[in-house]
C-alpha positions in Angstrom: 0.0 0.0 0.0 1.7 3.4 -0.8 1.8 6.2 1.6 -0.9 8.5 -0.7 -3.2 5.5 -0.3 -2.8 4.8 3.4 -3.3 8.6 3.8 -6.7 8.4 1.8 -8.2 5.6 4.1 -6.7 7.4 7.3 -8.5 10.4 6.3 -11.5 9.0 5.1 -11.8 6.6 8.3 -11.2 10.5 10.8 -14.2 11.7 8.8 -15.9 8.7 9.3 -15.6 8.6 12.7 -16.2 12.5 12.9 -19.1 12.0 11.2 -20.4 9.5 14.0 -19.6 11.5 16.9 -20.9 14.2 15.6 -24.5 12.6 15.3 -23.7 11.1 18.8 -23.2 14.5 20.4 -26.5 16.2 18.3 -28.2 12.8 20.1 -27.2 13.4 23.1 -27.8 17.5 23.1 -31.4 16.8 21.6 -32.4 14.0 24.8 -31.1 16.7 26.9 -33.3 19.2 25.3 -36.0 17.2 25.8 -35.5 16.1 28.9 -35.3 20.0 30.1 -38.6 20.4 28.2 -40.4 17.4 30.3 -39.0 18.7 33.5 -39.9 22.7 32.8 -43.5 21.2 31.6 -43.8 19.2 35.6 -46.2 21.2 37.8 -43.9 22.7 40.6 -42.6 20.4 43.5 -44.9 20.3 46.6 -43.2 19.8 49.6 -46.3 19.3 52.0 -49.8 18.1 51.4 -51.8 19.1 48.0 -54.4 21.6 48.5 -57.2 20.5 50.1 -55.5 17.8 51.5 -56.0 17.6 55.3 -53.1 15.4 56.0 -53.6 13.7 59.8 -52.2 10.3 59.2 -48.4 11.1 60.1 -48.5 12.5 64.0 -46.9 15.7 61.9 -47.0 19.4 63.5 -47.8 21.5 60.8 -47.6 24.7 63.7 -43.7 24.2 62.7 -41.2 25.0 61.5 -40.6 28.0 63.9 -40.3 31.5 62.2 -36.6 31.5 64.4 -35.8 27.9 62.6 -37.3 29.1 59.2 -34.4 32.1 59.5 -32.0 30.0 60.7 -32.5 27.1 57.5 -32.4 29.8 55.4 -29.1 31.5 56.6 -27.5 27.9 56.9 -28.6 27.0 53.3 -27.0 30.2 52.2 -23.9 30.3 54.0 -23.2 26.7 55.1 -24.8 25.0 51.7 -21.8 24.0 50.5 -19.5 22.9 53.5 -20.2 19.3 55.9 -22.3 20.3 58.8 -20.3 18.6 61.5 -19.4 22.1 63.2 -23.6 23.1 64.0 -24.1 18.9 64.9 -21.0 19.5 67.8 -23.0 22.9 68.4 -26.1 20.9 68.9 -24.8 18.0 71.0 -23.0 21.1 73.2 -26.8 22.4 74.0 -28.2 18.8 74.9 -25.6 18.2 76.8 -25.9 21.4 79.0 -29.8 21.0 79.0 -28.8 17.4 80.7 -26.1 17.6 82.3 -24.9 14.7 80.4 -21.4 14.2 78.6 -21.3 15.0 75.0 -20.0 11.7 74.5 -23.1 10.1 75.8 -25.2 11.7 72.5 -25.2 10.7 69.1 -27.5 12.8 66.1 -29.2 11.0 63.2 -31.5 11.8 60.8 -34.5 11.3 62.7 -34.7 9.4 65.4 -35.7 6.5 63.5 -31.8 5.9 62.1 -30.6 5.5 65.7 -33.7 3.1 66.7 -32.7 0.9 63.6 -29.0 1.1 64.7 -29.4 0.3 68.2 -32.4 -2.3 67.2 -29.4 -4.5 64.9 -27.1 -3.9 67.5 -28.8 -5.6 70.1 -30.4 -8.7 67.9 -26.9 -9.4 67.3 -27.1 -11.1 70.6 -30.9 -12.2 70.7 -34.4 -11.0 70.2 -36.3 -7.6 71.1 -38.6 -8.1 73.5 -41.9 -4.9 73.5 -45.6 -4.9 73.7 -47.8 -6.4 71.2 -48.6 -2.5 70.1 -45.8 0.1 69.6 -43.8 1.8 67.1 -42.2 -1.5 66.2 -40.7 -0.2 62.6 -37.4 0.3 63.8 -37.1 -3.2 65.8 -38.4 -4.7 62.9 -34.8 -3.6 61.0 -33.4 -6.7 62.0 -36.1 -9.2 60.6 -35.5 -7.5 57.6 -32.3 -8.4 57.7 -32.7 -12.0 58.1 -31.9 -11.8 61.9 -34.0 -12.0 65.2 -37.3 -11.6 65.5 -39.8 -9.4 67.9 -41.4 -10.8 71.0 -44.7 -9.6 71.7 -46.1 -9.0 75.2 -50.1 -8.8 75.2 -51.2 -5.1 76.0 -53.4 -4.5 79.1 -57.3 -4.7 77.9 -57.2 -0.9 78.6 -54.2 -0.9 75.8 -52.1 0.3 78.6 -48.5 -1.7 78.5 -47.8 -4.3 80.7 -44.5 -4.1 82.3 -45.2 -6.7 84.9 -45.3 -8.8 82.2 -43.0 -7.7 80.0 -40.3 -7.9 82.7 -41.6 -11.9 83.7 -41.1 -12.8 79.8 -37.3 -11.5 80.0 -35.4 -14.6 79.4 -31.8 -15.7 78.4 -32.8 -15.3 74.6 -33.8 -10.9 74.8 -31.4 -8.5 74.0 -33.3 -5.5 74.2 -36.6 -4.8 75.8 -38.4 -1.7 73.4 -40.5 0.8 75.1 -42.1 3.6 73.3 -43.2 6.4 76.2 -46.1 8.2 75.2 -46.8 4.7 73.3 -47.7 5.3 69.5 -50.5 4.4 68.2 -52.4 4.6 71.5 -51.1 7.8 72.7 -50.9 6.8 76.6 -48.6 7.3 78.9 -47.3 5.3 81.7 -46.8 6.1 85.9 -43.3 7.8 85.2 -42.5 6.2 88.5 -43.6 3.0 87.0 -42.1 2.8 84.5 -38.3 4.1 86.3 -38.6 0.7 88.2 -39.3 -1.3 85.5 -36.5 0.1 83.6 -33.8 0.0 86.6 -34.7 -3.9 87.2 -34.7 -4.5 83.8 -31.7 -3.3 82.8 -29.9 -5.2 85.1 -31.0 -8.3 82.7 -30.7 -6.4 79.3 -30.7 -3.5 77.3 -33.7 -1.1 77.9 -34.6 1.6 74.8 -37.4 3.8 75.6 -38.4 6.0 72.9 -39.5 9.1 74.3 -40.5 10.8 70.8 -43.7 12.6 72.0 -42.1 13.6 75.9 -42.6 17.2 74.9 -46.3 17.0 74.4 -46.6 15.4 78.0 -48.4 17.2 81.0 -44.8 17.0 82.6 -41.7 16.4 80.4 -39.1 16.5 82.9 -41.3 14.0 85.0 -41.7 11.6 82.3 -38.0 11.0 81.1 -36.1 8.5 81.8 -32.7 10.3 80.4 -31.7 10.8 84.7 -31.6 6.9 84.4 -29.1 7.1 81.8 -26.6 9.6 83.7 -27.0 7.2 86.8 -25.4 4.5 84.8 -28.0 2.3 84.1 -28.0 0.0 81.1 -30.8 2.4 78.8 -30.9 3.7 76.3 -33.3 7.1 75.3 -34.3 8.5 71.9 -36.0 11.5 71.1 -36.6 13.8 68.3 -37.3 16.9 66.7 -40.1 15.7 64.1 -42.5 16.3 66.8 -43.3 19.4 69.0 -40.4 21.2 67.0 -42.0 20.3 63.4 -39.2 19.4 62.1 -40.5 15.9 60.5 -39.0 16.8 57.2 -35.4 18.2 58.4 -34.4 14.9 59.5 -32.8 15.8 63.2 -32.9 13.1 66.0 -30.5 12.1 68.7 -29.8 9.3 71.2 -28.8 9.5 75.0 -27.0 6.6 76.3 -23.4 5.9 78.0 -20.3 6.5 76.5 -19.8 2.5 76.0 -23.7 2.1 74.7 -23.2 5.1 72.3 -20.1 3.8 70.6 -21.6 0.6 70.1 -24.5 2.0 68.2 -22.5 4.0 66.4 -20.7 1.3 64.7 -24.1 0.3 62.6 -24.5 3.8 61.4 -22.7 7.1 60.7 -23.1 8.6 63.6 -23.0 12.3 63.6 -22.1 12.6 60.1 -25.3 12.3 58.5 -26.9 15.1 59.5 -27.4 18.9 57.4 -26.6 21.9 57.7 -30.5 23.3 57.2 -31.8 20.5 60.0 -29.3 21.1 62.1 -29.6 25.1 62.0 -33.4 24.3 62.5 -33.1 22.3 65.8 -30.7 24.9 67.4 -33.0 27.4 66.7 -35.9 25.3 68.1 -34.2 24.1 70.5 -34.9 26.7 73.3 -37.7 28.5 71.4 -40.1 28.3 74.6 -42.6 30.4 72.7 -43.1 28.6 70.2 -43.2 25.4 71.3 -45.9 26.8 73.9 -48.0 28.0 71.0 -47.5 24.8 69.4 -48.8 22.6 71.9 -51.4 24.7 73.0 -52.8 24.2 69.5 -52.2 20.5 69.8 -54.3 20.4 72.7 -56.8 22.3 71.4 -57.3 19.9 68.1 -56.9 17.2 70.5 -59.5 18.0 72.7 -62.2 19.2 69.6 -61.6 15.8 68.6 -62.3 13.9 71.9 -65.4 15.8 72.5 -66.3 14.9 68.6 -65.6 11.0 69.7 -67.9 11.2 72.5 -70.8 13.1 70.4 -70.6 10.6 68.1 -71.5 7.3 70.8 -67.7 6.4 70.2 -65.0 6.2 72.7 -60.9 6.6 72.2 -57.7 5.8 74.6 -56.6 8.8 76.9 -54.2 11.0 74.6 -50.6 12.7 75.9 -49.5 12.9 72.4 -50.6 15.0 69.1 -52.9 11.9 68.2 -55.9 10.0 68.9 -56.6 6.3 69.3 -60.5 6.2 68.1 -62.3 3.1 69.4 -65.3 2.4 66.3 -67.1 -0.3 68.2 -67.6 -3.1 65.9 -66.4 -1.2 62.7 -63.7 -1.6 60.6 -60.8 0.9 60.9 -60.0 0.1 57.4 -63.5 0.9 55.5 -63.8 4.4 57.7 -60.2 5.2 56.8 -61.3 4.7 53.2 -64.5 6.7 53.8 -62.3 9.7 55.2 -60.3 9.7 52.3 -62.8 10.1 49.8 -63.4 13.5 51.3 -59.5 13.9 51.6 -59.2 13.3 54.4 -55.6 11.3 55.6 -55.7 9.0 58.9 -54.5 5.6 59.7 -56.5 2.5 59.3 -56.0 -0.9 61.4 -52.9 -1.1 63.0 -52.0 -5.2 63.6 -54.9 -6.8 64.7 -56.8 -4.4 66.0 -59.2 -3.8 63.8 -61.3 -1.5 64.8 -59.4 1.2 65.8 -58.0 4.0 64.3 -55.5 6.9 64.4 -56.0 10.5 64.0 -53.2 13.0 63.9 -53.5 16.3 65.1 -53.5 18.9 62.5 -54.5 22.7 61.9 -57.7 23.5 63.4 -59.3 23.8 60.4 -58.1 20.1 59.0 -59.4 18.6 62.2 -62.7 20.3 62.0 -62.7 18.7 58.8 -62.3 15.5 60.0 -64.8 16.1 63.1 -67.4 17.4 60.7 -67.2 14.2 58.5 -66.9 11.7 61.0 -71.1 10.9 60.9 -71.1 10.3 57.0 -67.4 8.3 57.7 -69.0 5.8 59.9 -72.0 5.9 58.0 -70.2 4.6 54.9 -68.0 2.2 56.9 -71.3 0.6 58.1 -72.8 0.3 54.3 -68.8 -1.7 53.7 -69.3 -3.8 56.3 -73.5 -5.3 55.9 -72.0 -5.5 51.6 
């Protein structure tokens, strides 16, 4: 082959190959153009309930965020945006801590409190099973089964749906490595005897790990009463989550943290990321919150208020629902299916829980704005009505 001839196919393979990469790159530029156009054409993100929407199935506070937290996400998004958010977490743990009197190095942050109740939940069924009453927030504990790994035992809750710790503590055995208590209890919303419920944890943890999840303390009649954190500082074996989802109404900012001892914190640690998952906007958020008494007054004074318009709305209605210290109601509906009325309310839109295990006939109502739970009050007749009609089908 002579030179001219190999630089003739040379050429005419570089235009070739121009040639395809050109039409690649016009490919390419025109799915990206289109893409653009299908994403300009999407109605604008929503980040809370569509209008109309009286959203009361999530124990939410839509009081929050704080006007103090809404400054402080947006100065933190602005200024901190860009940078890891492990200087505002230490910040955070510093206020806990001094709120406590507790070592920092007996908190850990999450993401939620639910990260450190999955964490703590595989660390313990490493040795054995979790041991909690037949009701609770059991999502967390369940990590584990997910995982292939041990399973929950279940402890029968008193007929009042109080739970048992008598019996809880007789069904401690060789095989538990963590007894799960959830103080207010979710879904019923009660409460135990805080005095109760510090000797079941002291004896208790003397056989195995005790994690009370103290989520809704702040919406108690007595928060400082009803914690079992001075447990924790006296050494014994407990561990105590809370959050700021709650009272705070932080649900979507994602800020939780756990109180345990040094040795218990460490050990948790090791199935997460610690305090190194948390943002900058969540964590500004919680500081804010954190000591914001008025707000968190006005917030659960409006709880209260929506809790008790829907208690009274219960009774006026020939139904009956658990005693409350939370922002939710556990509605007894007689012999009617949780289910069919959770359907009936949301055909009106209208968002609650339906049955929760086997407890069929009762259901969960969050507390929302005034006006969404006068919404749900005022369609609570034609709600049973048409659960009734489901049921005689």
């Amino acid at each position: 082959m002579t030179m001219n001839r190999s630089r003739r196919l040379f050429l005419g393979g570089s235009a070739a190959a121009t040639a395809v990469g050109a039409s690649g790159i016009i490919t390419t530029l025109g799915a990206q153009a289109a893409t653009a156009q299908a994403l300009k054409n999407q109605p604008p993100l929503r980040y809370g309930p569509k209008p109309g929407v009286a959203k009361l199935n999530a124990n939410e506070n839509p009081f929050g965020p704080s006007p103090a937290a809404l400054k402080a996400i947006s100065d933190a998004a602005v200024q901190g945006g860009a940078y890891y958010a492990y200087p505002a977490a230490m910040r955070l743990i510093d206020m806990i801590a001094e709120r406590h009197g507790i070592e920092k190095t007996n908190i850990s942050l999450s993401a939620g409190s639910s990260p450190i109740l999955s964490y703590t939940a595989l660390a313990a069924s490493q040795k054995g099973n979790i041991l909690g009453p037949d009701l609770f927030w059991d999502t967390t504990s369940k990590a584990p089964e997910k995982q292939g790994g041990h399973e929950i035992i279940r402890v029968a809750n008193t007929p009042a749906l109080d739970i048992d710790l008598d019996a809880i503590y007789n069904a401690i055995d060789g095989s538990i490595c963590m007894v799960h208590i959830c103080n207010p209890n979710n879904p019923t919303g009660k409460i135990l005897d805080p005095k109760a419920l510090k000797e079941f944890c002291i004896k208790a943890s003397k056989k195995t790990l005790v994690l009370v999840d103290e989520a809704y303390n702040e919406l108690t009649d007595d928060p400082s009463a009803h914690t079992m954190i001075p447990l924790v500082k006296a050494g014994h074996n407990i561990v105590v989550a809370r959050t700021f989802s709650k009272i705070y109404g932080l649900a979507g900012m994602r800020v939780g943290y756990l109180i345990a001892s040094e040795q218990n914190t460490e050990w948790v640690n090791q199935y997460g990321m610690g305090n190194y998952t948390l943002n900058q906007a969540g964590l500004a958020a919680a500081i804010a919150s954190y000591n914001d008494d008025a707000f968190l007054t006005f917030s659960k004074d409006k709880i209260l208020q929506g809790r008790a318009m829907v208690m009274d709305a219960v009774k006026a209605n020939g139904l009956t629902a658990a005693s409350s210290s939370t922002n939710f109601v556990f509605v007894n509906l007689g012999s009617g299916n949780a289910e069919h009325f959770r359907r009936a309310m949301a055909e009106k839109d209208i968002l609650i829980r339906g049955i929760y295990r086997s407890y069929n006939n009762w259901s969960r109502v969050s507390m929302g704005t005034i006006s969404d739970v006068q919404r749900y009050i005022d369609a609570i007749p034609e709600a049973l009505e048409k659960m009734e009609k489901a049921q005689n089908a």
